[in-house]
C-alpha positions as CSV (number, residue, x, y, z in Angstrom):
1,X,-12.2,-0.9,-21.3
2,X,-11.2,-4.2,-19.9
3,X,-7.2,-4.0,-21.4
4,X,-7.8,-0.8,-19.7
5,X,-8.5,-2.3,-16.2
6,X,-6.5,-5.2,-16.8
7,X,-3.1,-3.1,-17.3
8,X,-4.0,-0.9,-14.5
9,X,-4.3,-4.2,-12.2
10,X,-0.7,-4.9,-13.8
11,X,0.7,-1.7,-12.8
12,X,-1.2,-1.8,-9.4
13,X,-0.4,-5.6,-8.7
14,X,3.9,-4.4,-9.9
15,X,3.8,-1.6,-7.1
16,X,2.4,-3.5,-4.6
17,X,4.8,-6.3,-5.0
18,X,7.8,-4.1,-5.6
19,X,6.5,-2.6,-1.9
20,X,6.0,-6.4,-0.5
21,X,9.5,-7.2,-1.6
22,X,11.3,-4.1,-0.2
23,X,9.6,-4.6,3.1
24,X,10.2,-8.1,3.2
25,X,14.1,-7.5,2.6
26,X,14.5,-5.0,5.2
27,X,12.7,-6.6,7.9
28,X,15.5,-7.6,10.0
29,X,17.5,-4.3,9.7
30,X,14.7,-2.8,12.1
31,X,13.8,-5.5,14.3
32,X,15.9,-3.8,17.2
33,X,13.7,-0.7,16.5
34,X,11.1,-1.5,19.6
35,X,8.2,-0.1,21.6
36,X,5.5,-2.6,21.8
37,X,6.4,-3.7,18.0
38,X,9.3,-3.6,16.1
39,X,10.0,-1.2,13.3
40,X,10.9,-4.6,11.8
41,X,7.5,-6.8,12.6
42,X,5.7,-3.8,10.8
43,X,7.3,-4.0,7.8
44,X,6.7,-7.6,8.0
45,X,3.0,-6.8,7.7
46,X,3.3,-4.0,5.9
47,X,5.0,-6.6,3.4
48,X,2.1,-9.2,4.3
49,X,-0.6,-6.8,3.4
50,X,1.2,-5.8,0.1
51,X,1.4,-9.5,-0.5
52,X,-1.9,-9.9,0.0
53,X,-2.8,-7.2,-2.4
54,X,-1.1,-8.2,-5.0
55,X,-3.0,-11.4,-5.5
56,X,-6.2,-9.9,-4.2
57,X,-5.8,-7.4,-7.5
58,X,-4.3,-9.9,-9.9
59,X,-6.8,-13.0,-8.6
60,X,-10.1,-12.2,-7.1
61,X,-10.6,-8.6,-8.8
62,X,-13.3,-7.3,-6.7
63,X,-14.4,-3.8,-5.2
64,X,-13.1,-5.6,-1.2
65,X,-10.0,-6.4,-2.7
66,X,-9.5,-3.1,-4.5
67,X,-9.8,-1.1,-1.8
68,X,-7.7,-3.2,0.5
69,X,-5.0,-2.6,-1.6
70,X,-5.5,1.1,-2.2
71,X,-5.6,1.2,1.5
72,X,-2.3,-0.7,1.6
73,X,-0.6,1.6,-0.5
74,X,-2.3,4.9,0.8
75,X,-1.1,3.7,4.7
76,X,2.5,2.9,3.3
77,X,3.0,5.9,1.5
78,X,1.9,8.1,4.7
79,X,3.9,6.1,6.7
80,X,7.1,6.9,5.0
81,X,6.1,10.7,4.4
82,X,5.5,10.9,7.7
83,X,8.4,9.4,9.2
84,X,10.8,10.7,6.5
85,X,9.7,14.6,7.5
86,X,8.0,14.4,11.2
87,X,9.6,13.2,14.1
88,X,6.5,12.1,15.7
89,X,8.8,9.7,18.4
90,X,7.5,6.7,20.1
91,X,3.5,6.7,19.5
92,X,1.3,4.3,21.8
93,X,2.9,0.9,20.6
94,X,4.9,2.2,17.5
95,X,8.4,2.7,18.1
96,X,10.0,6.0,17.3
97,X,10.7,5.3,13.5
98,X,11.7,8.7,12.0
99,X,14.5,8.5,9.6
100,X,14.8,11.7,7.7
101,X,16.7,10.5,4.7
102,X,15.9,9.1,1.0
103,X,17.9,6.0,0.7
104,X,17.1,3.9,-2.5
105,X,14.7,1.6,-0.7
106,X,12.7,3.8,0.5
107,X,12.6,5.6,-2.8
108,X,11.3,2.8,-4.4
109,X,8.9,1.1,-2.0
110,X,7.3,4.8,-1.9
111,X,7.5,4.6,-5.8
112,X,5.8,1.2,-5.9
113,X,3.0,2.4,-3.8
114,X,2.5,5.3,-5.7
115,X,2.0,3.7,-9.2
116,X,-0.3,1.1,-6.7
117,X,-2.4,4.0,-5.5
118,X,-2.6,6.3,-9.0
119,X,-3.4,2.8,-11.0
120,X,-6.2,1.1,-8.1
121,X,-7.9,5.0,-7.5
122,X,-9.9,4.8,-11.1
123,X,-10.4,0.9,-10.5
124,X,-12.0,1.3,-7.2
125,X,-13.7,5.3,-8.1
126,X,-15.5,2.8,-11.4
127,X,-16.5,0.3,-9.0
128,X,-18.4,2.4,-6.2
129,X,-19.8,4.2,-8.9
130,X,-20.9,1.6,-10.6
131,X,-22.2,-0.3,-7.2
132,X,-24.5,2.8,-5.6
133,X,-25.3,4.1,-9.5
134,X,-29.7,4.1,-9.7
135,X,-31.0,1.2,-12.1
136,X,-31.9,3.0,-15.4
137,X,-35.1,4.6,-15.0
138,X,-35.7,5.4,-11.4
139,X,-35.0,9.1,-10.5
């Protein structure tokens, strides 16, 4: 069971870094997209959180960490579903970021968080269990 977990952190820790780096790359392209924020400031943290993730799976491999990054990869996934197929326009601070085409990047950073969220959902599903399972016994 632990090659198991260990190549689903791989795969998980892969995704989230392919994410990171796509984000990271495009950055500047959107900084002129503005409300508040730029389009281009949150891919910067989208790219910081995936970051973030990545050694949180690979280094400290805990429950907190886990679900950080499945969060990571669950909010960037919706964010590009959304924005690819709703025009949803300029929301509170958000600027209006609806770009209904698939260009390659966006292909793969929703590809990386994909394999991030499929790979971290049995991690973090065996963890809770495990954590709020009764003690052997008790019933």
């Amino acid at each position: 069971m632990a090659v198991v977990r260990t190549i689903l952190r791989l795969l998980a820790a892969l995704g989230l870094a392919v994410d990171a780096a796509i984000h990271a790359r495009l950055a500047g392209q959107y900084d002129a997209v503005t409300a508040s924020v730029s389009e281009g400031t949150l891919f910067r943290v989208e790219a910081g959180a995936a970051a973030l993730a990545v050694v949180l799976v690979l280094a400290w491999r805990r429950l907190p960490g886990d679900l950080f990054a499945l969060l990571t990869a669950l909010a960037g996934l919706a964010a590009i579903l959304v924005y690819r197929y709703v025009d949803v326009g300029a929301f509170g601070p958000l600027p209006d970021m609806y770009e209904p085409i698939w260009s390659t990047d966006k292909v793969w950073a929703l590809a990386g968080q994909a394999l991030a969220a499929v790979t971290l959902l049995p991690l973090v599903a065996v963890a809770v269990r495990a954590r709020f399972a009764r003690p052997s016994g008790q019933g």
